[in-house]
C-alpha positions as a Python dict, from the first residue, in 0.01 Angstrom:
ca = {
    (1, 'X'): (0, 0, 0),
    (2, 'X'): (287, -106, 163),
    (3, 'X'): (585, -280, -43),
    (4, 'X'): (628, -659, 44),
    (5, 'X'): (907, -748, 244),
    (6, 'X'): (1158, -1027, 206),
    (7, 'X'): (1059, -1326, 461),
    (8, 'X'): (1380, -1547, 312),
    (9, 'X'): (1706, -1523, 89),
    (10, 'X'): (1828, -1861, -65),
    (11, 'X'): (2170, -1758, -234),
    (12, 'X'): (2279, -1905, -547),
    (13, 'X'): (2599, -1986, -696),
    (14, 'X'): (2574, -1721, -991),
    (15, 'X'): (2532, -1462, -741),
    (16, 'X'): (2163, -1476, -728),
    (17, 'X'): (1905, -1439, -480),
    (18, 'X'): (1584, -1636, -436),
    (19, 'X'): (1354, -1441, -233),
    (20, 'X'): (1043, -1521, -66),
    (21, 'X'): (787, -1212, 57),
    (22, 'X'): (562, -1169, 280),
    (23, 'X'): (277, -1201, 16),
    (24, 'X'): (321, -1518, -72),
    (25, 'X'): (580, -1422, -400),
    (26, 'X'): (898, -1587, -478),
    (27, 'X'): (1141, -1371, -678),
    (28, 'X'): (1499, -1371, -818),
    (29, 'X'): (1736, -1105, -748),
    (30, 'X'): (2075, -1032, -943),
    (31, 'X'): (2312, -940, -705),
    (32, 'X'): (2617, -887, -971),
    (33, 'X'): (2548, -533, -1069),
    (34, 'X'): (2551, -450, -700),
    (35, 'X'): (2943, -601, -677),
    (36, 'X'): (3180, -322, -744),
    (37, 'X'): (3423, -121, -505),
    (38, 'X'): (3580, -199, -206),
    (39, 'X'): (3255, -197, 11),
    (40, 'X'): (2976, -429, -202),
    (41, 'X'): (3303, -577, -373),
    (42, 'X'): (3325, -829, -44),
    (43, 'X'): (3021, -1034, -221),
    (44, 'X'): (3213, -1164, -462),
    (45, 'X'): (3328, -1408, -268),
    (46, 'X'): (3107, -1704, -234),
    (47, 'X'): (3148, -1769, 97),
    (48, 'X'): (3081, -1409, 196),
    (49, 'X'): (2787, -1385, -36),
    (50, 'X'): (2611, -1698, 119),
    (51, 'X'): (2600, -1548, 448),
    (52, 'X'): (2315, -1342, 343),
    (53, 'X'): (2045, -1335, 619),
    (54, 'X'): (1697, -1143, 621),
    (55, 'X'): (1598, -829, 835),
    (56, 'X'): (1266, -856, 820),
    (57, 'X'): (1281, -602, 603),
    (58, 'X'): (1547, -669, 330),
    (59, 'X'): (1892, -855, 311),
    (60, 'X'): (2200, -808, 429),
    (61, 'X'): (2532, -968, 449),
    (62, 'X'): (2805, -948, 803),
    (63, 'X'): (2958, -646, 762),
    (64, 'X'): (2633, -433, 695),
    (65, 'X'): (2610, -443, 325),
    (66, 'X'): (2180, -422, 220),
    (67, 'X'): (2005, -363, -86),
    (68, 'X'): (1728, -131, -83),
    (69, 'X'): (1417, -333, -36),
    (70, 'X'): (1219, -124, -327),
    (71, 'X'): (1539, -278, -575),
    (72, 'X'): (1500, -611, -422),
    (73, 'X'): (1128, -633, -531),
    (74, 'X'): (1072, -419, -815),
    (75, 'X'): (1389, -523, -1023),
    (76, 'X'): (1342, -901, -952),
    (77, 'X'): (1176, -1161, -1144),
    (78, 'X'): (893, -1383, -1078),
    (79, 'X'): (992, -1771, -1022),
}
């Protein structure tokens, strides 16, 4: 079976994700641990962090940062 993928990303202010897949399940990502270094880093700006946009696949921000989209399902939580 194939892994649901994220449909939509609704950003929060506590650098959250709400995430809506493909089978019907809405999910809440934690972005923070992802936000160190000079590359995922950039997302700690709020303005830079709500430009996330989907794939069709996962989420990713301007300048190419993703998330893997095993992480984005499997370490989420259900809404």
């Amino acid at each position: 079976m194939l892994r649901p993928t994220v449909i939509n990303a609704i950003p929060k202010d506590d650098y959250k994700l709400v995430l809506s897949f493909d089978n019907g399940e809405k999910k809440v990502f934690d972005v923070k641990p992802y936000i160190t270094g000079s590359w995922f880093g950039k997302l700690n700006s709020k303005d830079y962090f709500a430009a996330v946009k989907t794939n069709g696949f996962n989420v990713e921000w301007p300048d190419g940062q993703d998330i893997c989209p095993d992480d984005l399902y499997f370490n989420s939580k259900s809404v």
